[in-house]
Legacy VTK file of the C-alpha trace (Angstrom):
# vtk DataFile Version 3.0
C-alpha trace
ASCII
DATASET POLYDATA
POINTS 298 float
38.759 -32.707 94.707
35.864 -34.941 94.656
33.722 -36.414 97.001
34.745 -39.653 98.248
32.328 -42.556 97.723
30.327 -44.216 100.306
30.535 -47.516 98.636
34.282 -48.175 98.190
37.544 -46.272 97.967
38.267 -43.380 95.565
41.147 -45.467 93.230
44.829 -43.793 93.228
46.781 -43.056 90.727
48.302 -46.721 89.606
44.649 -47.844 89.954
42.909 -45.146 87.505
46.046 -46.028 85.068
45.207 -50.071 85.491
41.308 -49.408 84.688
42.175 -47.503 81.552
44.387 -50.705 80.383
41.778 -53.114 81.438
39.013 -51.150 79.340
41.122 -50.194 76.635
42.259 -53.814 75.813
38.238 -54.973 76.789
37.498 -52.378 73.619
40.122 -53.659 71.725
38.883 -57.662 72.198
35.408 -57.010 71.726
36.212 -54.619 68.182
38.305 -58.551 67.267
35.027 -60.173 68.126
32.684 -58.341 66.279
34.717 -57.591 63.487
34.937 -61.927 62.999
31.136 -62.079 62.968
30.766 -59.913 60.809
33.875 -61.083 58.500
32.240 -64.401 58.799
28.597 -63.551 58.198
29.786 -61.319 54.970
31.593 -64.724 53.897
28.173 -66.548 53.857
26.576 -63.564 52.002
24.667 -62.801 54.795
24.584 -59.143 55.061
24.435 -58.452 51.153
21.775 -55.960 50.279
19.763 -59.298 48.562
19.466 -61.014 51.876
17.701 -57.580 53.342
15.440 -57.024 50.220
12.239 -58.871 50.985
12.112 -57.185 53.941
11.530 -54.081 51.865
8.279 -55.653 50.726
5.035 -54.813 51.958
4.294 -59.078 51.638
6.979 -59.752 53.852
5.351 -58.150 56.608
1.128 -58.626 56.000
2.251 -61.957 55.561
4.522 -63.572 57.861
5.609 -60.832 60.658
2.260 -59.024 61.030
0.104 -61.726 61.688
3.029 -63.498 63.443
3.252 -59.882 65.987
-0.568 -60.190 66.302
-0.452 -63.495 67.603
2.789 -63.049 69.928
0.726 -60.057 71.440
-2.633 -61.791 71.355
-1.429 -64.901 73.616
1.048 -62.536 75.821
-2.304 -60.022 76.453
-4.392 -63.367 77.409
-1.894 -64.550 79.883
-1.584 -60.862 81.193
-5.130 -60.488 81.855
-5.552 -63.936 83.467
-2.377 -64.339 85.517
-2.709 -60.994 87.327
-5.882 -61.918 89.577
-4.634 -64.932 90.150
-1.314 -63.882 91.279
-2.958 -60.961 93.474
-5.578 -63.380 94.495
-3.107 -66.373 95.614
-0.618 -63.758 96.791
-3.279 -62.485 99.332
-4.085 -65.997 100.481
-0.639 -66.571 101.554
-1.213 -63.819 103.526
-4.613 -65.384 105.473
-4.036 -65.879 109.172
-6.403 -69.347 108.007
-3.652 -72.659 107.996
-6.014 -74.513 105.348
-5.773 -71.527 103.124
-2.062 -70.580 103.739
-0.400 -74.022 102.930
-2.192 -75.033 100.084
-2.266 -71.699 98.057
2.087 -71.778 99.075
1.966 -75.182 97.953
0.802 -74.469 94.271
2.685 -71.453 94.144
6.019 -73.213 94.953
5.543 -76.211 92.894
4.129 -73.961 89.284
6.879 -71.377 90.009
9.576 -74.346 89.903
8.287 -76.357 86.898
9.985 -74.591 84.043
7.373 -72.839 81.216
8.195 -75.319 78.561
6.909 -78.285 80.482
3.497 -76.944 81.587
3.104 -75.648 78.395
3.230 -79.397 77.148
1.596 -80.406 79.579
-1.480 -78.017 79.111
-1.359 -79.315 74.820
-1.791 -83.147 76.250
-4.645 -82.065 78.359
-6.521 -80.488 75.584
-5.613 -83.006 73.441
-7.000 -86.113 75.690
-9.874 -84.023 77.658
-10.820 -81.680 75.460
-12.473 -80.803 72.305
-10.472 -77.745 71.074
-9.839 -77.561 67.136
-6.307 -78.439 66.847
-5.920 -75.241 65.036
-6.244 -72.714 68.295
-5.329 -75.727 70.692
-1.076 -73.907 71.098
-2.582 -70.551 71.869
-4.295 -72.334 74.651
-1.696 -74.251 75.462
1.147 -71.312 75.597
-1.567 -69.501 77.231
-1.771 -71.802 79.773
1.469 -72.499 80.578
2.287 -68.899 80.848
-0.394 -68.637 83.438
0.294 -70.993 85.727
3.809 -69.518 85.669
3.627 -66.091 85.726
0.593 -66.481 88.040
2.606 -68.186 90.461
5.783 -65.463 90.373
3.407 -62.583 90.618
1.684 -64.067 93.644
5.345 -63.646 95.248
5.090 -60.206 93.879
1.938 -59.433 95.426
2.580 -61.216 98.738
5.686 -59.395 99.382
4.836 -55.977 98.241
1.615 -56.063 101.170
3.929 -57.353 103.248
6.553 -54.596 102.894
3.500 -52.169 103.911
3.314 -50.666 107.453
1.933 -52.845 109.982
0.281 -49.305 110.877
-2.248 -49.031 108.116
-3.760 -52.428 108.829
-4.000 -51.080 112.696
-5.682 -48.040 111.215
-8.043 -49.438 109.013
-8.954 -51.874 112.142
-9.952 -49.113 114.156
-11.535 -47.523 112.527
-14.142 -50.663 112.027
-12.768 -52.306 108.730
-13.026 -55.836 108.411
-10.190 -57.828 107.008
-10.897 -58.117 103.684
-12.092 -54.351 102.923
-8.701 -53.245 104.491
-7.091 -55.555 102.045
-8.814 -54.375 99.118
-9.218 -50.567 99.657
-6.119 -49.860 101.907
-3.470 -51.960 101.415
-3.435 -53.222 97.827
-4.190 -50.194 96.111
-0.844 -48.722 97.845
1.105 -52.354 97.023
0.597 -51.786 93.570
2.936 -48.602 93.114
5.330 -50.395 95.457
4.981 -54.046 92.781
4.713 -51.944 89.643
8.503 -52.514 88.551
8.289 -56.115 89.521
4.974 -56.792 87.367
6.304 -54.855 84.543
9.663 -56.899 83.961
7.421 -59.906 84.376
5.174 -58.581 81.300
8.492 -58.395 79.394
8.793 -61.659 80.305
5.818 -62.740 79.644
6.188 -61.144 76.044
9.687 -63.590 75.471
8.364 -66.204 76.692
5.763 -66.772 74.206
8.204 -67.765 71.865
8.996 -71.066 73.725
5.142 -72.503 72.467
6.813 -72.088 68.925
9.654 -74.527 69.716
7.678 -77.948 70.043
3.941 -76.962 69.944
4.003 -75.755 66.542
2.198 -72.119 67.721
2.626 -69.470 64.670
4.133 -66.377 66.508
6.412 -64.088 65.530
9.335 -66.447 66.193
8.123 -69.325 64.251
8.131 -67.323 60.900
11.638 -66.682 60.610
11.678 -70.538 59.529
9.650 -69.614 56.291
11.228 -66.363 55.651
14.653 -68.392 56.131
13.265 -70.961 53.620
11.979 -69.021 50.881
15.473 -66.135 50.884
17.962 -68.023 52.648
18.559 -64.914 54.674
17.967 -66.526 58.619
20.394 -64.475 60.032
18.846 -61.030 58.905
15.449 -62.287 59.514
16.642 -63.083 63.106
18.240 -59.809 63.999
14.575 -57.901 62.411
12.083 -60.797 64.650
14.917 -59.475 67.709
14.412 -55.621 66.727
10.931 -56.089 67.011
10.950 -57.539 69.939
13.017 -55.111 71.163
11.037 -52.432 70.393
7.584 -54.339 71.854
8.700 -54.754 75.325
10.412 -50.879 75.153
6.883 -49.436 74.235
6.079 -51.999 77.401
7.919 -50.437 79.341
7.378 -46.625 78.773
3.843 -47.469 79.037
4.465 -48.950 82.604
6.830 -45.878 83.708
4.166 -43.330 82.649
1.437 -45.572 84.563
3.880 -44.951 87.695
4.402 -41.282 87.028
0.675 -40.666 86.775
-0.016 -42.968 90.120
3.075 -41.140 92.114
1.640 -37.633 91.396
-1.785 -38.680 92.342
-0.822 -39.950 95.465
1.111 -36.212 95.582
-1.578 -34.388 95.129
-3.870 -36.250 97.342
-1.749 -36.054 100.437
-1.728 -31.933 99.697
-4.347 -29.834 102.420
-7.401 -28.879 100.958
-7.272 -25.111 101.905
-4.144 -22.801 102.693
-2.682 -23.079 105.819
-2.628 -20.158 107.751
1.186 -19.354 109.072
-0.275 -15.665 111.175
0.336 -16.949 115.125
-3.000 -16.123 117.427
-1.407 -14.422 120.206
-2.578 -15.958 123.621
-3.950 -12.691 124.663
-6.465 -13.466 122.257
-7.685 -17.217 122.724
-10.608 -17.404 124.447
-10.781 -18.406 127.894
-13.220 -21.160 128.987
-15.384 -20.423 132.130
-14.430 -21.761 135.483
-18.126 -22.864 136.065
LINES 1 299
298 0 1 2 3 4 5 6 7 8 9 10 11 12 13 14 15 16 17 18 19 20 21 22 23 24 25 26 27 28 29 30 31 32 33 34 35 36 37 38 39 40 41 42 43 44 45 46 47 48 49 50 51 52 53 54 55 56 57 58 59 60 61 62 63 64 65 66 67 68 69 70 71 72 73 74 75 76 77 78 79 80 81 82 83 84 85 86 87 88 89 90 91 92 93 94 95 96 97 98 99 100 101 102 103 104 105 106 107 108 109 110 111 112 113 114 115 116 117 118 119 120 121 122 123 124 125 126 127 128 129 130 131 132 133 134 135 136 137 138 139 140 141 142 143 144 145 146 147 148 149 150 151 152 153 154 155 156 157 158 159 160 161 162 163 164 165 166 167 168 169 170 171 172 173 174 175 176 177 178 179 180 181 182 183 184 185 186 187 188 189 190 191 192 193 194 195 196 197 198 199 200 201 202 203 204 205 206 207 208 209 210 211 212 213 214 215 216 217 218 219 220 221 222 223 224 225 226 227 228 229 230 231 232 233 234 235 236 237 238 239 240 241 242 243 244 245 246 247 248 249 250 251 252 253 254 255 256 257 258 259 260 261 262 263 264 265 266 267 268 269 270 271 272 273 274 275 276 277 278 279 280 281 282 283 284 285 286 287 288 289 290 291 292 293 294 295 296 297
């Protein structure tokens, strides 16, 4: 007999009997549905060995989904690399005990986190295009860049603000005492341990930041990865197979992401093991009392 469940009631036997019908007939209605896209996408000749061909050329990808890839990665590394100090360093300012410091770093947070990533991303391309002398040719990649700064930055200042907070109050006290000022308890205490604490956090918002790159090729004309399935669609008339290869490989980026990031956490969790271990052997032999010394009286 198994264990019963902590979370909700082991189901009888009418109940096991109804959750077999529900997910045999959820089987059965998602087999219909797939089996009409694909009857429908075979009807437009869409998943004829033709429409896959040119992806069997080497052109195909030094051409359009290489450099498109290189650029996707190029503007998601850029906004990586820039949003993460300002997210830890607006995260920690939410944290100051100072009122003038507080408020306005919650303020910007707030307001970038609610604009959506489209709209500063437009709004960064007007501002280079009025204040600015960028070549027109780089000006999206500072644009998307931008955009996915001010956002990101924002939601991994929450990320940083609430992963110190979720510390002990205990290590601050510590670090206090023993003569640390505020900010060298912040940098070498707490924040080193909020970062294994934030690491899932940060990485699904690097997956995220990976996505949303494709939003600058939309309206700001930025050559990604996205934006070439347009040209591939063009020239072969095969947009939904170059669709589901631009989706594999996106797939795959933000997987290799992600392994990346658990390994990072492995490594960091067995440090921290094998830090907290003693230096020497502990000795288990008990000193019998007879033998402890005895202090003088005088």
């Amino acid at each position: 007999m198994s264990a019963p469940s902590v979370l909700y009631d082991a189901p009888g036997p009418k109940a096991r009997v109804r959750n077999t019908v529900y997910s045999v007939v959820f089987l059965v209605v998602l087999a219909a549905v797939a089996w009409l896209v694909v009857a429908a996408l075979n009807n437009k000749d869409q998943l004829t060995a033709k429409m896959w061909s040119p992806f069997l050329s080497g052109d195909t990808w030094t051409v359009y989904l290489i450099p498109g890839l290189g650029t996707t990665l190029l503007a998601a590394v850029l906004a990586i690399v820039i949003a993460l100090p300002i997210g830890a360093i607006f995260g920690i300012a939410r944290l100051s005990e100072h009122r003038w410091i507080r408020v306005p770093a919650g303020v910007l947070v707030e307001l970038f986190r609610a604009i959506p990533v489209l709209m500063l991303m437009l709004f960064a391309n007007f501002f280079y295009v009025w204040y600015t002398d960028i070549d027109s040719d780089i000006r999206p990649l500072f644009a998307v860049v931008t955009g996915l700064v001010l956002y990101n930055g924002s939601v991994l200042a929450e990320v940083f603000r609430a992963g110190i907070s979720s510390l002990p109050r205990g290590q601050s006290e510590a670090a206090y005492a023993l003569g640390l000022r505020k900010v060298q308890t912040m940098l070498t205490i707490l924040l080193p341990q909020a970062v294994t604490v934030m690491l899932p956090a940060i990485v699904s918002q690097l997956v995220v930041v990976v996505k949303d790159t494709a939003l600058g090729s939309t309206i700001l004309s930025f050559s990604d990865l996205l934006s070439n399935y347009r040209i591939l669609s063009a020239n072969f008339g095969n947009t939904i197979p170059t669709l589901i290869v631009i989706g594999l490989i996106y797939v795959v980026v933000n997987w290799v992401v992600t392994r990346l990031a658990a390994l990072l956490e492995q490594r960091m969790s067995r440090r921290g093991r094998s830090s907290a271990r003693p230096v020497g052997p502990a000795s288990t032999t008990a000193v019998p009392m007879a033998d402890l010394p005895v202090a003088d009286p005088l």
